[in-house]
C-alpha positions in Angstrom: 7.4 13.1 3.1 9.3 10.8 5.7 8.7 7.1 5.4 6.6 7.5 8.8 4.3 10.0 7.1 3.9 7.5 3.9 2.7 4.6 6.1 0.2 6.8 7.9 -1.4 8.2 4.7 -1.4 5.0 3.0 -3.3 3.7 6.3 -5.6 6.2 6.6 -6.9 6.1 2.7 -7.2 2.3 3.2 -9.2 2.4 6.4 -11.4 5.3 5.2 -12.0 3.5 1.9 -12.3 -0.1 3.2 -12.9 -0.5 6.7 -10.6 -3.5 7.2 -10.7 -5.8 9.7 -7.2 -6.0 10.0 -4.4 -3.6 8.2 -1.2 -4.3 8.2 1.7 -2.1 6.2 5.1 -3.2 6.5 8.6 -1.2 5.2 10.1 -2.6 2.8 12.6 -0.3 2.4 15.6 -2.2 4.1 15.6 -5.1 1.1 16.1 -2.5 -1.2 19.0 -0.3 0.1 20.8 1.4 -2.7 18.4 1.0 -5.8 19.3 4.3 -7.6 15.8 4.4 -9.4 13.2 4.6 -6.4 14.2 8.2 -6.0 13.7 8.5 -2.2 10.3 6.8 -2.5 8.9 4.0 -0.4 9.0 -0.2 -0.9 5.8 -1.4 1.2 3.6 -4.1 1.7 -0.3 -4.4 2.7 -1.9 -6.6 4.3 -5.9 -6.6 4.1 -8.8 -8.2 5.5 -12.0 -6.5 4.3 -15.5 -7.2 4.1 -15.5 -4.9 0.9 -12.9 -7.0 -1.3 -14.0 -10.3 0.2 -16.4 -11.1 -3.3 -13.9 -9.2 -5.4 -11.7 -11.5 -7.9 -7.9 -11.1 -7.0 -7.6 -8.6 -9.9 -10.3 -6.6 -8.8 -9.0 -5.9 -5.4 -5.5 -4.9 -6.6 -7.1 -2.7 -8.5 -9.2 -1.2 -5.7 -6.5 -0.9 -3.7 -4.3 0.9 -6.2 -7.1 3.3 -7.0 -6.7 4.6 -3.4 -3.3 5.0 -3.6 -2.6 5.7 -7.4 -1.5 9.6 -6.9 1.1 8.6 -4.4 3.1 6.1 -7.4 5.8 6.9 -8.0 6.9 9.8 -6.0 5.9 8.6 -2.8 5.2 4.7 -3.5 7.8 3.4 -5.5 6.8 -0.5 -5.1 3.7 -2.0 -3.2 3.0 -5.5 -2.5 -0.7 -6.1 -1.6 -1.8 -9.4 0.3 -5.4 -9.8 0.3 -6.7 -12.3 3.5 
C-alpha cells in the first residue's frame, strides 16, 4: 500500500466512524528516514475535532481512535500521533 493509499483509508475509517468537524492527517515519514524497524510502514499524525470524542476523557479517545485503525498497526501504521481538539 503506497503512503497515499494509507492516508486515504485512515481518513475514510475516521470520517465514517466519527464524523469530524475537521480531520487532519499529516506524513510523518520524512522525520524518520532510515529507521530499519518500521518495515515500509507509515509515521502519521491526526488531528481531530469531533462531536463524538468531545465528552470522552483523553484516554478514551485514543482508544477510539486506535480501535478504528488497530488492524492497520504495524504493517501499515507503524507510529501514530493523535491530537484531539
Amino acid at each position: 500500500m503506497t503512503n497515499d493509499e494509507r492516508i486515504q483509508m485512515i481518513q475514510q475509517r475516521l470520517q465514517n466512524k466519527f464524523a469530524p468537524d475537521m480531520l487532519e492527517i499529516r506524513d510523518d515519514g520524512a522525520k524518520h528516514a532510515g529507521h530499519a524497524s518500521n518495515h515500509g510502514a507509515g509515521y502519521y499524525t491526526v488531528t481531530i475535532s469531533a462531536v463524538a470524542l468531545k465528552n470522552l476523557s483523553r484516554p478514551a479517545q485514543h482508544r477510539a481512535i486506535y480501535a478504528e485503525l488497530n488492524d492497520l498497526i504495524p504493517d501499515e501504521i507503524h507510529a501514530l500521533s493523535i491530537v484531539v481538539k
